[in-house]
Every structure is written in C-alpha cells, then in structure tokens.
VOTIDREN-827940 format. One record per residue (C-alpha): x negated, y, z negated; residue number from 0; residue in one letter. Coordinates in pm, whole numbers, plus 32768, in hexadecimal, padded with zeros to 4 digits. Each point is the difference from the previous one (the first is absolute). Layout:
// residues N
X;Y;Z;num;residuo
X;Y;Z;NUM;A;
...
// end
This chain:
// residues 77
X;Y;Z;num;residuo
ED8D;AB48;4D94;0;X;
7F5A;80A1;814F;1;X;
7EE7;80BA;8007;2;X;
80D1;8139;800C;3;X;
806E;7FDC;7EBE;4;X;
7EAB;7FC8;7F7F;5;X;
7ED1;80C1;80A1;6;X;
7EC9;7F9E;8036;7;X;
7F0C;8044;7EEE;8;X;
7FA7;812D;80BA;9;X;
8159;80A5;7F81;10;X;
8077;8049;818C;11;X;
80CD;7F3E;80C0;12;X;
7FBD;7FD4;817B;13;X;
80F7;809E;812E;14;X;
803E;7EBE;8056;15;X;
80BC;7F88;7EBE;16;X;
7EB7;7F3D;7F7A;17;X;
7F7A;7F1F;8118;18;X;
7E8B;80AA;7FD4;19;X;
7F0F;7F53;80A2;20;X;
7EBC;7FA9;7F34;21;X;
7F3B;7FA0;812E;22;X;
7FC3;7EBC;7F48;23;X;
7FB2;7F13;8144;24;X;
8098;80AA;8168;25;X;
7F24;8064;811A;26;X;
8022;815B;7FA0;27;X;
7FB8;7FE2;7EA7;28;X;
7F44;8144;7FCD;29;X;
7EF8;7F9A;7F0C;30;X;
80C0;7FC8;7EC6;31;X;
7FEB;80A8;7EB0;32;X;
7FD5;818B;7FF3;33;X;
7F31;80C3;7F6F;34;X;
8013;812F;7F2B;35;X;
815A;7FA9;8005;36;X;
802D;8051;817F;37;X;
80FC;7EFC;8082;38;X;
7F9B;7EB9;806B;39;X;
7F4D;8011;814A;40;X;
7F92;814A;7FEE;41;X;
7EB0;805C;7FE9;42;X;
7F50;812E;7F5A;43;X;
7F6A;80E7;80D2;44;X;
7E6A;7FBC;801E;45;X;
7F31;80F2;7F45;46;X;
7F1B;80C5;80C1;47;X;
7F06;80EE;7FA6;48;X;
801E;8139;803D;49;X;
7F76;80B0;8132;50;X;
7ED3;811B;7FE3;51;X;
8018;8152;8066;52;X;
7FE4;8067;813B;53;X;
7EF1;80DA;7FAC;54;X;
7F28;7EDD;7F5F;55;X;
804D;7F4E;819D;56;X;
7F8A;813C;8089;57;X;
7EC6;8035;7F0F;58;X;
7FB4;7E57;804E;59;X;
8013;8045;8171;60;X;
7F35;812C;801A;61;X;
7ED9;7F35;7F2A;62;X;
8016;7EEA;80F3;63;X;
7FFC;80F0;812E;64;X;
7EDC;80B0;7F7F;65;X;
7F27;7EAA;7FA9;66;X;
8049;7FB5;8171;67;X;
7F76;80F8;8059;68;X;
7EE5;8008;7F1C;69;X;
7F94;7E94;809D;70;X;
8019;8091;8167;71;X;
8141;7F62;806F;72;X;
812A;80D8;8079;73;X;
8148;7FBC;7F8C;74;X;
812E;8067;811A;75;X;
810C;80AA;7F59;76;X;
// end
C-alpha cells in the first residue's frame, strides 16, 4: 500500500502523493515537532503584551518634561 491509500494520522494526504517531509535530520529541518497542532516547523507567533494608550505616553512624557524642568535642566523638543 502507498501512503495515498493510507493518510497520515493527520487524516490529509500531501500534494505530493505522501512524500511529507518530517524534517527528521536535513539542513533545513525546521525545528521538528509542532505545536498547538501547527505543522511541523512552524512556530507560534510570540506573545506580546499589549501596548498602552497613547494618552498614558503622552501623560508619561509630559511628567518627565516637567521634572526636567523642575531640576533646572531644559529638555529640546
């Protein structure tokens, strides 16, 4: 039997009639094993926090602008 007749255990069949590539030991391996059951040598997308409102930048800047300039320093803008 060829792997077309029986798919992988992921139920799909590659284009290619079955010759996947596990990126077991070539140069290009691509890491291996997925996760979150993204293919294998794809990785998730990093988590990053989310970013403040620009008003809380604005309301940080004008604080540090006005301590500047409370210590006798002037601050070119």
């Amino acid at each position: 039997m060829t792997s077309v007749e029986n798919p992988p255990p992921g139920g799909r069949a590659s284009a290619d009639g079955g010759a996947v590539d596990s990126g077991g030991g070539g140069a290009g391996g691509g890491g291996g094993g997925g996760v979150a059951g993204l293919p294998p040598g794809v990785r998730p997308r990093p988590q990053l926090p989310p970013k403040p409102p620009i008003d809380t930048i604005r309301y940080s800047m004008n604080n540090i602008k006005a301590d500047i300039k409370r210590i006798g320093l002037d601050l070119q803008s």
